[in-house]
C-alpha positions in Angstrom: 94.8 98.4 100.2 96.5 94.8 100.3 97.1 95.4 96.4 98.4 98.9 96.5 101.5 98.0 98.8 102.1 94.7 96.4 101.4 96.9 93.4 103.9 99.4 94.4 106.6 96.5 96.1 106.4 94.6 92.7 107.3 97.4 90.9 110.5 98.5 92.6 112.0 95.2 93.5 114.0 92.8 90.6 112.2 89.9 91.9 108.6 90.5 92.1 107.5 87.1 92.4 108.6 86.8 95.6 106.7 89.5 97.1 104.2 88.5 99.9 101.3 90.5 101.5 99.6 88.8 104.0 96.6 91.3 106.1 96.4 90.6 109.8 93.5 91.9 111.2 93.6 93.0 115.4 91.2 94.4 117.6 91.3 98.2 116.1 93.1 98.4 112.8 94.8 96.1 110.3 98.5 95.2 109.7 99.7 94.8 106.2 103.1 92.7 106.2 105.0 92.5 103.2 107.7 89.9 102.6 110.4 90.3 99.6 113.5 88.6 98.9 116.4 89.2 101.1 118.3 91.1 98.2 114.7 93.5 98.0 114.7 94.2 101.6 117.2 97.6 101.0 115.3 98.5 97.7 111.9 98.4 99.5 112.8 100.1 102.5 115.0 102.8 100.4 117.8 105.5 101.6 117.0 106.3 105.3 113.4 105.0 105.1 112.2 106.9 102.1 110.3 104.5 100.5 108.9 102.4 103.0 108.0 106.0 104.3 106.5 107.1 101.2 104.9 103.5 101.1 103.2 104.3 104.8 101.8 107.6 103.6 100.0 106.4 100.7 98.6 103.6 102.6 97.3 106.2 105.3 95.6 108.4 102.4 93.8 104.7 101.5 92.9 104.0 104.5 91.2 107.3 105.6 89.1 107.2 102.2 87.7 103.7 103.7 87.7 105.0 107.2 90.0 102.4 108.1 93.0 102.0 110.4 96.0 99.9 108.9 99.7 99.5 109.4 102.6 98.4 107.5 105.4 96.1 108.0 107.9 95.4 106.2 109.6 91.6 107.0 
């Protein structure tokens, strides 16, 4: 799951070697925080929350194949 969210945040922003996803496990579920470059924070998170929406979803549709509980943030 770690891969899809830096899959997908590599391909929208203009610098993708500066995306960062670190996976924080607590006690029921996992977090997923992604770090881009201060200029990639807008792209990532898109017009009203579209993306990093759209972003959540698809990491929900993971998760429940794996029967597993995970979050994202977006730093």
């Amino acid at each position: 799951m770690k891969e899809l969210i830096e899959y997908i945040a590599k391909s929208i922003v203009t610098m993708p070697e500066a995306v960062v996803v670190t996976e924080v496990p607590s006690s029921d579920s996992t977090i997923l925080r992604l770090e881009v470059a201060p200029e990639d924070r807008g792209r990532v998170i898109g017009r009203q929350g579209q993306v990093a929406q759209a972003m959540r979803t698809l990491l929900r549709v993971a998760a429940i194949r794996k029967e597993a509980r995970v979050q994202l943030e977006i730093v």
